[in-house]
N, C-alpha and C positions, 0 to 999 in steps of 0.2 A: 532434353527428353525428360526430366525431373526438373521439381524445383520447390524448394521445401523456406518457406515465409519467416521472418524475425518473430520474436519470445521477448514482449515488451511487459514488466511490472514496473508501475502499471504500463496501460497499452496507452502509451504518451504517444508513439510514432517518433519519439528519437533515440533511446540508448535500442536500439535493437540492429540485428544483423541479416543478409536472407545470402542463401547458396542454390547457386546453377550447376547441373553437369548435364554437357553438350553431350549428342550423339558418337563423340570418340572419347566416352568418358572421361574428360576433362571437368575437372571442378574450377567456379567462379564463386567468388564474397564479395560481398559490398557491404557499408555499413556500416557501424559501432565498431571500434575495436580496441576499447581501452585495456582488454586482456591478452591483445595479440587473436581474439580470436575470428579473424580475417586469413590467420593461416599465413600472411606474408612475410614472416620476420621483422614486424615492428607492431606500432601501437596506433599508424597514422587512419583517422578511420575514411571512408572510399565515399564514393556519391556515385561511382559507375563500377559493373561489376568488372574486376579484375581477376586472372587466372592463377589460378595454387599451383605451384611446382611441388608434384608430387614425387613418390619413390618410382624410376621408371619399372623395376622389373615385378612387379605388385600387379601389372597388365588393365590398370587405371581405375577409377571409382564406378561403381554400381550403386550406390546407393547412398544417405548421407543421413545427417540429425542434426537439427539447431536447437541449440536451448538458450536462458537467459544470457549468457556471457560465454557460451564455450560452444566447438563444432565439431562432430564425428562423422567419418569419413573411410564406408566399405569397399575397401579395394575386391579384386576381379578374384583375386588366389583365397580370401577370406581372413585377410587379415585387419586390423583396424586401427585408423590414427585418429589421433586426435588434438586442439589446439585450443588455445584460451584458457579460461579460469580453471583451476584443482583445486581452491580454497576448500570444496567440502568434496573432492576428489570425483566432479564431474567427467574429469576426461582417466582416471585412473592409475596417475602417474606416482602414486604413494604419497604420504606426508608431506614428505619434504619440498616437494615440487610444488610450487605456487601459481604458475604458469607455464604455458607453453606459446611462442610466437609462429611456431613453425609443427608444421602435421609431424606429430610423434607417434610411434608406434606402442599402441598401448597390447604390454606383456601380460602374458595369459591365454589372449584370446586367438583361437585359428580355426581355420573355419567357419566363420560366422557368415549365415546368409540373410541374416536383416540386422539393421541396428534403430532405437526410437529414442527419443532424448524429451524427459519430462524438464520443469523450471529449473531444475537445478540436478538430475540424477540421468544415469543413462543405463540401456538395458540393450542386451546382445544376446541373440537366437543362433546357436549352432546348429548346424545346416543337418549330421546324420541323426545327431541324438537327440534333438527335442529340448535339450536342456537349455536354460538362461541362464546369465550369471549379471549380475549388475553393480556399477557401483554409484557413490555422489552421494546426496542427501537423502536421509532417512527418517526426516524428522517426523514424519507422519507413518514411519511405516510402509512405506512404499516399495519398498524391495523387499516386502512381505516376512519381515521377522524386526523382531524389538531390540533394538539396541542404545536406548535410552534415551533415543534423542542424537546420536553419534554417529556421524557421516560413513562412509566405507571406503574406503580411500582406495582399494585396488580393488578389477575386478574379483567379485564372489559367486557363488553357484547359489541361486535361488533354489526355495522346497518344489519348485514345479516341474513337473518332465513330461517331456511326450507331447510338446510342445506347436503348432503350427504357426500359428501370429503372434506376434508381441505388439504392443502398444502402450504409448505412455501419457498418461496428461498429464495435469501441472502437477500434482502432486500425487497421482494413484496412479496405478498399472493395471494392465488387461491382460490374457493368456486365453487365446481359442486353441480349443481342441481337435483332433483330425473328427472327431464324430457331431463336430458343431455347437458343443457343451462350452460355454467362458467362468473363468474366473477372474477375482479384482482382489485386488489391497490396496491400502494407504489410507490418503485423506478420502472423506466422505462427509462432510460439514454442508453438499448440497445433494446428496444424495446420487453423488456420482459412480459410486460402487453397483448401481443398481440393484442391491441386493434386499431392496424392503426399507430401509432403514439409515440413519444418518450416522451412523457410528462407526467412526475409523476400525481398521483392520492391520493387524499386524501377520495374516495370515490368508490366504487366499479363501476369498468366500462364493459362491456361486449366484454368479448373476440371474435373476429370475426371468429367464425367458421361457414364454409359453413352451406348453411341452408338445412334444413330438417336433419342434421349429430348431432348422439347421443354420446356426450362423455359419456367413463364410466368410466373413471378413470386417475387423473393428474400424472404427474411425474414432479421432480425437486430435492434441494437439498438444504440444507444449506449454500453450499459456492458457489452456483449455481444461477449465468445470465441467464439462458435459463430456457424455462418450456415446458412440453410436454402434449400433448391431446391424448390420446386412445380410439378411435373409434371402429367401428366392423366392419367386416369384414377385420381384417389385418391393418386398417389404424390407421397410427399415424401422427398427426398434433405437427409442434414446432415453436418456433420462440423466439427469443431474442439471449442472444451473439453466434455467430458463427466465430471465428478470430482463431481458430484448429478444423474446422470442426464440433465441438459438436451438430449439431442440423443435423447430419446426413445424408446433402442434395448433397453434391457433391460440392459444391461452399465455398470462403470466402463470407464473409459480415453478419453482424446484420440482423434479420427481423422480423417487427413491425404485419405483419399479419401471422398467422400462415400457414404453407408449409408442404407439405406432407414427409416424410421420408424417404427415398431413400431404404428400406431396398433390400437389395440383395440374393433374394430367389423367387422361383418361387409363390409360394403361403405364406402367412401365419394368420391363421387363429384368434389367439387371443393375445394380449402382458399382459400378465401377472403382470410386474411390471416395469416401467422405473426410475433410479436413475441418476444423474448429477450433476457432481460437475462445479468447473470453470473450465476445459480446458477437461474433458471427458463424458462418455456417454454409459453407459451399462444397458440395460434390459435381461430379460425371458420372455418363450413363454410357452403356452400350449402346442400346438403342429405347427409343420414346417413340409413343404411334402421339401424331401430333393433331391427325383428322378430329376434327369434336364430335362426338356421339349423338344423336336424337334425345338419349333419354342417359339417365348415371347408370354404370354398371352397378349390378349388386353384387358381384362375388370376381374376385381373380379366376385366369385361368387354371388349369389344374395341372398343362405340361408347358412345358416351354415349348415355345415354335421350334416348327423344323428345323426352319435355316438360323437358329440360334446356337453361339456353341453352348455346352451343359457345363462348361467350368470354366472358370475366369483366366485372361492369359496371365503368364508368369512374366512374362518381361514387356517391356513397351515395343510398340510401333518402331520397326529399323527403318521406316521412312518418314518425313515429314510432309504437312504439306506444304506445294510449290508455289502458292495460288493466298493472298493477303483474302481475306473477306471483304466484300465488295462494298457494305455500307454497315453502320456502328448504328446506336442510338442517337438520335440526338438530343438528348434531352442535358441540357447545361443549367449552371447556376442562374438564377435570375440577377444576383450582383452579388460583387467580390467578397469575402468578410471582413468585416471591420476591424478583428481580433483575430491573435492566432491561440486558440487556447494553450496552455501550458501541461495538461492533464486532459486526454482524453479516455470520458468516463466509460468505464467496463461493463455498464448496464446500465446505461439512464438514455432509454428512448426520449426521441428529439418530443413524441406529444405523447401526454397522458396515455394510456391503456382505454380502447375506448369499451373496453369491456374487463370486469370484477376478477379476478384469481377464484376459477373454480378448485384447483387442485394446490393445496397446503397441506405441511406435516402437522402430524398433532402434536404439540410440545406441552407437556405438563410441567407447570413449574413444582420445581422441590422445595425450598424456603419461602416463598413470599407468601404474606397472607393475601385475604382477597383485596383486593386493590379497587379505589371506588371511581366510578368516570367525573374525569373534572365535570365544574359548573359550565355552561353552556351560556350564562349571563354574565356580564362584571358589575360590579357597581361605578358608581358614577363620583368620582373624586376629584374635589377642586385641588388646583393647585398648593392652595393655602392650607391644606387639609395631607397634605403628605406624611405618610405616619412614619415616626422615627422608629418602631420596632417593629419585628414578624410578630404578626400575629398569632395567637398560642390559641384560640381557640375553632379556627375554622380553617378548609380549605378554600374557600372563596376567593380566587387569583385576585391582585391587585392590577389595576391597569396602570400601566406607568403614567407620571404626570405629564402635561403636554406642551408646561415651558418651563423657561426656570431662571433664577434670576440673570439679569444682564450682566450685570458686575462680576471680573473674574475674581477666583476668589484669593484674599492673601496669606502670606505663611508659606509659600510654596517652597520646598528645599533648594537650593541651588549645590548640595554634593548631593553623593549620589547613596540615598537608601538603602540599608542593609535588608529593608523588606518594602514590598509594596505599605503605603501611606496606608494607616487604617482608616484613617477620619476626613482625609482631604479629599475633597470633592472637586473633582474635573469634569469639563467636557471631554467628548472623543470623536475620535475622527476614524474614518472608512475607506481606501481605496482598495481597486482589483475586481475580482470577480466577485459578482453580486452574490450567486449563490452561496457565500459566506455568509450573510447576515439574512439566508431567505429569500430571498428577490429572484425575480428568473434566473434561469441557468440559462447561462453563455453571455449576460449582460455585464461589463463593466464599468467601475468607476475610474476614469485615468489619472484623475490628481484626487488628495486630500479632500473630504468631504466632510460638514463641519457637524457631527449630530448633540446638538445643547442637552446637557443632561449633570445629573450629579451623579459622577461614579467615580469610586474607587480603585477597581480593579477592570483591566479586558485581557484577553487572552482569544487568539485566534488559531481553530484547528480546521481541520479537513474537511471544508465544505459548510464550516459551521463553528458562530462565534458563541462567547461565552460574554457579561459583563456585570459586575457587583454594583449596587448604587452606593449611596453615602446610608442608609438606612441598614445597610448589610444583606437586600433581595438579589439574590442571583436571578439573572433570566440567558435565556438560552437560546438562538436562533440560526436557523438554517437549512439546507436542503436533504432533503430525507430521499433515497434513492427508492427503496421499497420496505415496507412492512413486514417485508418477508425478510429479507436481509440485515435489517434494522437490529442491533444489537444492545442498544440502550443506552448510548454516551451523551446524551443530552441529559437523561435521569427526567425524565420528564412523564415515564410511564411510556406502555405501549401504544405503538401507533393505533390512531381510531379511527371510523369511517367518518370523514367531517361529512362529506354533502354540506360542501361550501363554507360548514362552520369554522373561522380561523382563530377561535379558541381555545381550539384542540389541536396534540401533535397529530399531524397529515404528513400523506408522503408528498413528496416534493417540497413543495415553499416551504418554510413556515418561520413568519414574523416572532420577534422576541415573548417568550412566553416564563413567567415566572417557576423558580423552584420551590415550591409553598411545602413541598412533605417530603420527609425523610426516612428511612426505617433504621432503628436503633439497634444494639446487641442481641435486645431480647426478641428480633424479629418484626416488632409493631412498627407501625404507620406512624409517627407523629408527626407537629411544626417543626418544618428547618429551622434551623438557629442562624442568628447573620454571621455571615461569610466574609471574609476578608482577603483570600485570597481563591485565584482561580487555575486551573490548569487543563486547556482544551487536548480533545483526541487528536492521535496520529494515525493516517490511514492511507496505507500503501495498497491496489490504489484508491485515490481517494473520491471514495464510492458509499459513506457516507455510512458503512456497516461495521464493520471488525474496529472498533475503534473503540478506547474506554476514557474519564474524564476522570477528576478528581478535583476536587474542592475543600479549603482549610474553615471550622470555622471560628469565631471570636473566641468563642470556648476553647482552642487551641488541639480540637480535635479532627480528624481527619476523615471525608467520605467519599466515596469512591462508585465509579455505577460504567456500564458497557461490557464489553465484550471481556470473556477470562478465560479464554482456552490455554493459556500458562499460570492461572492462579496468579495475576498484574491487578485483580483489585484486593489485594492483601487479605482476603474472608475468609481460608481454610479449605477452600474451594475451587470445582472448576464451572460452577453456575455464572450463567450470566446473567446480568441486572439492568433494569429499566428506573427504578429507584437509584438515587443516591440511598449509599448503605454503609452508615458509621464503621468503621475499623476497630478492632475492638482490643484493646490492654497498647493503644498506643494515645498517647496527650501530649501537650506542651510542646508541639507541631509548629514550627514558623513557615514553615517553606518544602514544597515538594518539588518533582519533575515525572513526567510524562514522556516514554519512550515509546517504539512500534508495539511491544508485549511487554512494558518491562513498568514498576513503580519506582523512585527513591521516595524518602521522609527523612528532611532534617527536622532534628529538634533543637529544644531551647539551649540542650546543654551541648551541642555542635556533633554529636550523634548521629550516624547515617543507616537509616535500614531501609532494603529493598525486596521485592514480590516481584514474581513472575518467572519470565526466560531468563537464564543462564548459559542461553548454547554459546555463544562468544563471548560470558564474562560479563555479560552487562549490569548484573549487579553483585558481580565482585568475590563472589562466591567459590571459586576456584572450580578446577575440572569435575571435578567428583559431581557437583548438582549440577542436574540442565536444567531443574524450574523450582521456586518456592512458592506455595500457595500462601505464606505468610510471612507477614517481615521477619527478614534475619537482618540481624546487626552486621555489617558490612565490619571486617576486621581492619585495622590500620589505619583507622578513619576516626579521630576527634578534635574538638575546638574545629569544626568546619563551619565557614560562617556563610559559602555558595554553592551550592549545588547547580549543575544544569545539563540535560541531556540531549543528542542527537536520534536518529534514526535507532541505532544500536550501539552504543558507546555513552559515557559519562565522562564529569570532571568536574573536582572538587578544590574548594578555593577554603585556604587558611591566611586570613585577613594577616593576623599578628605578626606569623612567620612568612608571609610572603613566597606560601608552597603551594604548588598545583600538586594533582593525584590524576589517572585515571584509569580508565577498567571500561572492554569490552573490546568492541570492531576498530584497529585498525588497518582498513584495508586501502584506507587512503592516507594516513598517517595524521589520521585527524589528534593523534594525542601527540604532534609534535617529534616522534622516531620512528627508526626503518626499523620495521619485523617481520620483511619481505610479506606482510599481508599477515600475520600470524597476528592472532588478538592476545590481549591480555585479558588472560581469566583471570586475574585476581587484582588489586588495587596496585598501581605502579607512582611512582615520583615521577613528571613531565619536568625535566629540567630544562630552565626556560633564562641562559646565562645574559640577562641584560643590564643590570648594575640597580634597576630601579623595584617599587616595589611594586606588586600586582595587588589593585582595590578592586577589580572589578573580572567576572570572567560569565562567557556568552556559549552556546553552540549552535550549528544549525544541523543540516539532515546530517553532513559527514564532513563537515570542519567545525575547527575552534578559533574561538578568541580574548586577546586578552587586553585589558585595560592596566595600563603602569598609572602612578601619581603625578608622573609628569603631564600628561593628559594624551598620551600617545599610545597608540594599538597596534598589536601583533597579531597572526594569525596564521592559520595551519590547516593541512590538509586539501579536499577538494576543493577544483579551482575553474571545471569544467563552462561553468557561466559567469564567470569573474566574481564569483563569492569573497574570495580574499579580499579585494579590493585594493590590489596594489600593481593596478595598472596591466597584467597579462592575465591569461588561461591556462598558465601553465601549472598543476598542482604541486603542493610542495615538495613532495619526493624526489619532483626533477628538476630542484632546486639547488643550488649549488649547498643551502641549509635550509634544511627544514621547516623553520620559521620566518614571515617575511614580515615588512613593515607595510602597514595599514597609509594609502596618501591620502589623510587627510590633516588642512595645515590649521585650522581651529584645534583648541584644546576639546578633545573627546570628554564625555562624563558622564556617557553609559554607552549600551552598547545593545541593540535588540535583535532578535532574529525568533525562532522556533526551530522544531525538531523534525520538521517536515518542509519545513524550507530549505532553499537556494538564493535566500537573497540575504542581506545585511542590512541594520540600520546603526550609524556611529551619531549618538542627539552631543550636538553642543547647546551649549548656551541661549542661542535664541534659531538654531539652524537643527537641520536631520538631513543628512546626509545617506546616499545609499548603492550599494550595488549589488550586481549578482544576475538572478532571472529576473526578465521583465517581459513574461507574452501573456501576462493581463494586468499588465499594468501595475503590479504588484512594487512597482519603486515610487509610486506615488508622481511622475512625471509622465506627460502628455504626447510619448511616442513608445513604440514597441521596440525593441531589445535590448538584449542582457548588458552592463556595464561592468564591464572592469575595473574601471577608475570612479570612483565613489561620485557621485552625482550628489546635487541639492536634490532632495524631497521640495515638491512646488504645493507650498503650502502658499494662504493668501496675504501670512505678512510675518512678521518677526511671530515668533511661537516660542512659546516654554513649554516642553514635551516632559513628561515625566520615565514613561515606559512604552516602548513599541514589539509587538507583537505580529507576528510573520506566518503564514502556512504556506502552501507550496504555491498558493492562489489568490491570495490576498492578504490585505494587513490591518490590523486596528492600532493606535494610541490614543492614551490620553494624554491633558495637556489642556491648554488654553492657550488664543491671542495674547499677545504685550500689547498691544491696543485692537482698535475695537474694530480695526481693517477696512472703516466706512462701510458694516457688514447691512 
C-alpha cells in the first residue's frame, strides 16, 4: 500500500535502497546495504525485496523514510525505529552508535504520526501537538537553527509548532500549516526554499505563495532539489532545481519563487501525492476529466464537484485492485546499449533544450572585474612556429599544434618523480567516457587512445579533463551540464551563448580550450603564467557544477577558480570563480590535492596547508573549525614530500622517514585502522608494519595506497568494485588486517588513481596494470566490468607511462610507445 524509492548520490542506480509495506503493515528492503540499512541484521545487500522482522506488539508499520544510507520506520502505536548509517546521527541513536543492522527504537519520540527523511537527516511530526523534532545532518541548516556545521545526533525539538505536514528534500525542509501558510530552511543553492531567493536558511522562512491560496499538501524527496505545493482546485506550485525539466513548467532554469505546473490536461481536480527525486517528477490524481475540449479553458472552476470529497483521505485504500491492467505501452528500446554508464547524470537531458532558459537568478559578482568575451577567431600557427612562452601581451587563444614530432622523446625518468616532469614532453592517452575530454555524452573509448601532443602534465576530473603542454599553456575540456549550474572549474570564464561557435565555453561539448588569463591579488585580469602542474575538479554527482580546480604555476605560485561554498579555493572568501585566481601570501608550491570541498598545498620546504571543509577533518584542523576560507598550516605536518587526497580524507608521505599521516573520513578505513567509522579530525600516524620503506603513496574516492622500494603495493579501505586489487570485494575492515597486498607480480613504480574514482592504475616498466570500476571502460580494456584482480591496460604495444590519472568515468596518461607500434 506504500512504497517509498532509493536516495542515490549521485543518482548512479546502485548504492541505493527502496522499502515496501504491504496491506498487513509489513515492511520489505531491497538493495544497498552496506550500513545494515536493509534492516535484516547483516550487511548482505538483496536484488528482491525481503521482509523486516519487526517489534510485534508496536501493531506494525504505517508509514516509512529512506534516505541515503539509513531507514525509518512508523510503527501503528507511534513509535519509531530505525536502521543503518548514525555517522551524522541519521537514525538518532547518539554519538556512539555507528550503526544499526536491525530496526532500533529510536528514544525520545512517541507518538509520531508522520516521519520524512532528507540525504542524510530525518524529521518527525507528533501527532497532538504539531511539534517536530529532527535529528542527522545540519550542515546547511536544515533542521532550521545553526550549529556550525555539526550534526544532531539525537532526536531535538525544532523552533516550529502547530504543525500539519513535514517534508524533507536533500538538504531543506518544509512545514505546512493547518491555515495552508508553509515554511522552509536549509540549503537553498537552487532556489528550493521558494522563498524569492537563493540563500540558505538557518531559520524557517515563508514560502512565497500567492495570497489568499491554501496549500494542502508538500511533495519532494530525499535526493530531491525541488519541492512542490498542492493547492485546490488542480493547482500545483514548485520551484527549486529545474536543469531536466522536474518542476514541470515547460522551461530550463532554477526557480526561487514558486510557478504553477504546467500540467497537460483539460481539467484536474485534486493531486493526490507528488514524489521528486534529482532529475524526475511523478504524482497521482483523484480524479482527471480526460474528454478533450473544443476550445482551452480560460479559468478553473470555482467549487469542486459534487461528487468530489472536499478533503484529502488520511489513509490509503484497504482494498486493492484484483484485476492486472489489461495492456502497457509498448513502446521498447530500438537496440540494447553498448555501455552501462557508471554515473547516471542528475540533470543532463538525453538532447539539447530545444528552447533558451527564459527564467535565471540575477547573480551579481562581488570581486571580479569586468571580464572581456574571448576572440571568436584564432590565428593560424604552423607547427614550426609553436611558441615556447604565454604570451604577456594579448588574449588571443592559441590553437593547439596539429602534429608533432614522431620521435619519442629521450631522458624519460625510469624512478619514480617526486613532482610531475616540468620540461619533459609526452604524448597522452584517453580512455572511458568521452564526455571527459568534450565529445558526446554516453560515447566511449574502450581501450587506450593515442593523442600526439607535447605535454607535461594531465589530470582528469568529473566530466572533464585538464592538460599542460611543454610550453607551460594549460587547456581545459569537457562537458558543461548547464550555465546555470556551471560553477567555474574549468577557469575559463563564464559559460557564453556559442550559436555553434566552438571557441567559446558552451554548455554541453566543449573541445580543449586554452587558459590565456588569470586574475592576480590585486583583482586584474592579466597573462597566465606557464603551469606546471594540474589538479582537475571533484564532483559528486558528477554533473559538471559544484566542482573547483587548481593549478601550480612555474613561478611556484598557486591558482584556484570553481565553486567555494566552504572557502576550498583558499581567497578569504565564499565567492565563486570563473577565473583561475592567484592565492595570495602562499609561493614556493610544488604540489597540491583536490578533494570534494576541501584544498591542500605543499610547499618547497615540505609544509602542508589547507582551505575549505573541516566537517570530518579533512584538512586536519581539529574539531573546533568546520571550514577555512584560507590556508591554515596543517599542525604535525613537515619535511612532507606527498600529499594526495580522496573523496573526504587525506594522506601524507615523509619520503626520508618512511611515515604516513592522515586526516579526515574514515568510514571505510581508507587510512588503514578501525574507528568504528569515527574520522580523524586532526593529522594521525597510519602505521603501516611492513619492514620495507614507503617511496611512493596514491588515493582514490575512499581507499589508499602505498608503494614500498621493493616495488610492491599495499592498500586499504574500500573494496566494493575490486579497487584494492587483490583479488576480492571484500573491504578491508572485514579483513582479517586492515591492509592487503596489491597482485601484481612486475615491480610497481607508481601508482595512479583520483579522488573521485574507483579504479586503480599500478605503471610498471613497460606495462599499466588496473582494477577497480569498469562500466565505461575506465580500465582501458575492451569489455565491461569491475576487476578485482589487476588486469593489463590494452595499450598497442610496450609503453612507458609516466603518470595516470583516473575520475569516476574515465582516465588520461601521459607516456609514449618503446617503439613505434607500426602506428
Amino acid at each position: 500500500v506504500k512504497v517509498y524509492a532509493g536516495a542515490g548520490a549521485p543518482g548512479d542506480s546502485r548504492d541505493m535502497h527502496s522499502l515496501l509495506i504491504d496491506e498487513n503493515n509489513n515492511v520489505y528492503t531491497t538493495g544497498h546495504n552496506d550500513n545494515g540499512q536493509l534492516c535484516h541484521g547483516d550487511f548482505e545487500s538483496k536484488d528482491v525485496f525481503q521482509q523486516v522482522a519487526l517489534p510485534f506488539k508496536c501493531g506494525g508499520a504505517v508509514a516509512a523514510a529512506v534516505g541515503l544510507d539509513f531507514t525509518l520506520i512508523l510503527m501503528a502505536d507511534g513509535s519509531v525505529y530505525g536502521c543503518g548509517s548514525n555517522e551524522n546521527g541519521e537514525i538518532g541513536l547518539g554519538p556512539s552508535v555507528r550503526l544499526a543492522q536491525t530496526p532500533t527504537q529510536i528514544q525520545g519520540l512517541s507518538n509520531i504520526k508522520d516521519v520524512s527523511a532528507g540525504l542524510n537527516f530525518g524529521l518527525y511530526l507528533e501527532r497532538e501537538s504539531g511539534k517536530v523534532l529532527g535529528s542527522g545532518s545540519n550542515l546547511f541548516s536544515q533542521l532550521c537553527e545553526s550549529t556550525s556545521g555539526d550534526p544532531v545526533d539525537i532526536p531535538k525539538e525544532l523552533v516550529v509548532e502547530n504543525v500539519a505536514q513535514i517534508m524533507a528534500g536533500r538538504e531543506s525542509s518544509y512545514f505546512l500549516y493547518p491555515n495552508g501558510s508553509v515554511e522552509s530552511c536549509g540549503r537553498n543553492d537552487e532556489g528550493q526554499l521558494a522563498d524569492g531567493t537563493f540563500v540558505d536558511s538557518n531559520v524557517p522562512v515563508r514560502v512565497d505563495i500567492p495570497k489568499n491560496t491554501k496549500i494542502l499538501h508538500l511533495g519532494s524527496g530525499p535526493s530531491s532539489q525541488s519541492a512542490f505545493f498542492v493547492a485546490d482546485e488542480g493547482l500545483v506550485y514548485a520551484a527549486g532545481q529545474n536543469y531536466r525539466f522536474q518542476l514541470g513548467i515547460g522551461m530550463i532554469g532554477s526557480g526561487v519563487f514558486p510557478v504553477v505546473v504546467d500540467f497537460d490536461v483539460p481539467y484536474m481536480f485534486e493531486i493526490n501525492k507528488i514524489s521528486s527525486s534529482g532529475t524526475h517528477t511523478v504524482a497521482i490524481s483523484c480524479r482527471i476529466y480526460t474528454k478533450t475540449p473544443t476550445a482551452t479553458p480560460t479559468e478553473f472552476p470555482t467549487e469542486n464537484p459534487t461528487d468530489m470529497p472536499t478533503e484529502l483521505p488520511t489513509e490509503n485504500p484497504t482494498e486493492l485492485p484484483t484485476e492486472m491492467p489489461t495492456s502497457f505501452p509498448t513502446i521498447a528500446p530500438t537496440s540494447a546499449p553498448s555501455f552501462i554508464p557508471t554515473v547516471i547524470p542528475t540533470m543532463s537531458p538525453s538532447d539539447p533544450p530545444t528552447a533558451e532558459p527564459t527564467q535565471f537568478p540575477t547573480v551579481t559578482p562581488t570581486t571580479s572585474p569586468t571580464y572581456l568575451d574571448p576572440p571568436t577567431m584564432f590565428p593560424t600557427i604552423e607547427p614550426t612556429q609553436i611558441p615556447t612562452s604565454i604570451p604577456t601581451d594579448s588574449p588571443t587563444y592559441v590553437e593547439p599544434p596539429t602534429f608533432f614530432p614522431t620521435s619519442n622523446p629521450t631522458g624519460i625518468p625510469t624512478g619514480i618523480p617526486t613532482n610531475s616532469p616540468t620540461f619533459i614532453e609526452l604524448n597522452w592517452y584517453f580512455w572511458g567516457a568521452e564526455e571527459g575530454r568534450g565529445n558526446t555524452l554516453g560515447d566511449d573509448i574502450t581501450v587506450p587512445e593515442l593523442v600526439e601532443g607535447e605535454v607535461i602534465d594531465v589530470s582528469a576530473g568529473s566530466r572533464h579533463t585538464f592538460l599542460i603542454t611543454g610550453d607551460g599553456l594549460s587547456y581545459a575540456a569537457g562537458f558543461v551540464e548547464s550555465g546555470f549550474s556551471y560553477r567555474g572549474h574549468l577557469g575559463l570564464g563564464p559559460v557564453q551563448d556559442c550559436s555553434g561557435d566552438k571557441d567559446k565555453l558552451c554548455e554541453y561539448e566543449n573541445d580543449p580550450l586554452p587558459v590565456m588569463k588569470v586574475v592576480d591579488t590585486d583583482g586584474k585580469r592579466v597573462d597566465a603564467p606557464p603551469f606546471k602542474r594540474v589538479y582537475a575538479g571533484v564532483g559528486v554527482p558528477a554533473d559538471s557544477g559544484e566542482m573547483h580546480s587548481v593549478q601550480i604555476g612555474v613561478n611556484g605560485k598557486v591558482y584556484t577558480t570553481g565553486n567555494n561554498n566552504k572557502g576550498q579555493l583558499c581567497l578569504g572568501d565564499l565567492e565563486n570563480r570563473d577565473y583561475f585566481h592567484e592565492v595570495p601570501r602562499i609561493s614556493n608550491v610544488v604540489a597540491a590535492a583536490v578533494g570534494l570541498e576541501f584544498t591542500l598545498i605543499l610547499l618547497e620546504n615540505g609544509d602542508v596547508y589547507g582551505c575549505g571543509t573541516n566537517e570530518v577533518g579533512q584538512i586536519g584542523q581539529g574539531q573546533d573549525t568546520v571550514i577555512s576560507q584560507k590556508p591554515m598550516q596543517v599542525e604535525k605536518l613537515s619535511n612532507i614530500d606527498e600529499i594526495s587526497t580522496g573523496l573526504s580524507f587525506a594522506i601524507f608521505l615523509d619520503k626520508d622517514k618512511s611515515r604516513v599521516w592522515g586526516t579526515g573520513s574514515n568510514l571505510y578505513w581508507q587510512q588503514c585502522a578501525g574507528t568504528s567509522g569515527i574520522p580523524f579530525q586532526s593529522v594521525r600516524e597510519i602505521n603501516i608494519d611492513d619492514g620495507g620503506d614507503i617511496i611512493h603513496i596514491e588515493t582514490s574516492r575512499e581507499s589508499s595506497y602505498f608503494l614500498f622500494d621493493d616495488g610492491k603495493a599495499r592498500s586499504c579501505g574500500r573494496n566494493d568494485e575490486g579497487q584494492l586489487g587483490n583479488g576480492d570485494f571484500i573491504n578491508s575492515e572485514s579483513q582479517n588486517k586492515p591492509i592487503v597486498d596489491v597482485d601484481v607480480e612486475e615491480d610497481i613504480i607508481r601508482i595512479g588513481s583520483g579522488p573521485s574514482s574507483q579504479s586503480v592504475f599500478f605503471i610498471t616498466a613497460e606495462d599499466v596494470w588496473a582494477a577497480g570500476l569498469n562500466d565505461r571502460h575506465q580500465l582501458g580494456i575492451d569489455e565491461i566490468g569491475s576487476r578485482d584482480m589487476p588486469v593489463q591496460v590494452e595499450f598497442q604495444c610496450e609503453v612507458s607511462i609516466n603518470y595516470v590519472s583516473s575520475s569516476g568515468t574515465h582516465t588520461v596518461a601521459d607516456g609514449f610507445y618503446i617503439d613505434d607500434c607500426n602506428l
